[in-house]
C-alpha positions in Angstrom: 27.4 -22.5 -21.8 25.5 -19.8 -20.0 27.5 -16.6 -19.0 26.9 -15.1 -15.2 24.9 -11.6 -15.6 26.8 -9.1 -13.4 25.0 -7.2 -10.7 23.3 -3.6 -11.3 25.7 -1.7 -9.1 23.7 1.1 -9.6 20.8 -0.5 -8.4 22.7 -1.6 -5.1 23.6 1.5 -4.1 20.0 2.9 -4.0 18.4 0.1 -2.6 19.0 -1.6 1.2 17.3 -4.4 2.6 15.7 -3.8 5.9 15.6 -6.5 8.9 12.4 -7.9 7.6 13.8 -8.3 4.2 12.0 -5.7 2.6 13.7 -2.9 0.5 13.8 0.4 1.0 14.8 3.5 -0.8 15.0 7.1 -0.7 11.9 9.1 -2.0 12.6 11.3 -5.4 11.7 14.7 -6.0 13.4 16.8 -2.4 15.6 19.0 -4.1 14.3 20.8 -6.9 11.6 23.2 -7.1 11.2 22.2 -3.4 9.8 25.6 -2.5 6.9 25.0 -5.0 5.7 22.3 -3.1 3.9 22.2 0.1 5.2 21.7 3.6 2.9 18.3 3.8 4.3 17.1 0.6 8.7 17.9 2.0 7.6 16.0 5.1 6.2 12.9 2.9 9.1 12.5 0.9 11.6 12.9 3.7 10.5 9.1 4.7 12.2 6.2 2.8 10.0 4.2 0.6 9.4 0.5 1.3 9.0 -1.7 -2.7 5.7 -3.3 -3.4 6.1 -7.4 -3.7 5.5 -6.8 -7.5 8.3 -4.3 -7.8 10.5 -6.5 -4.9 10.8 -9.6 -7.0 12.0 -7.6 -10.0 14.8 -5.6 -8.4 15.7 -8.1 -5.7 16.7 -10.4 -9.2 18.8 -7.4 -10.5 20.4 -7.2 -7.4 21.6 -11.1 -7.4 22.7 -10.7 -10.6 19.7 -12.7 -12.3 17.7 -11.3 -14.9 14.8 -10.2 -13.1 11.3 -9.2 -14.8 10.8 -7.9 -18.2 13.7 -6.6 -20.2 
């Protein structure tokens, strides 16, 4: 008998799903050494990040509880 994989909470709290099903997620890299970096760069990452497809099916399978991609 096959057992249920659990969900990657940790994943679920980082990712959302948008209204045209895409995911989104916060950009990496704001708070330290932010004054090394240059305004252009601050204002890049303060914009959420939309997944690739690639990347989508992989995590969107974590998410369900499936096991999604490579392990």
């Amino acid at each position: 008998m096959k057992y249920k994989l659990k969900t990657k909470r940790a994943l679920t709290k980082r990712v959302r799903v948008n209204g045209s099903g895409h995911l989104k997620y916060r950009k990496t890299n704001r708070a330290h050494h932010a004054p090394y970096r240059t305004t252009k760069q601050k204002r890049h990452l303060r914009k959420n990040g939309i997944l690739s497809d690639s990347a989508m099916k992989m995590v969107k399978g974590l998410i369900n509880g499936k096991q999604g991609g490579k392990r």
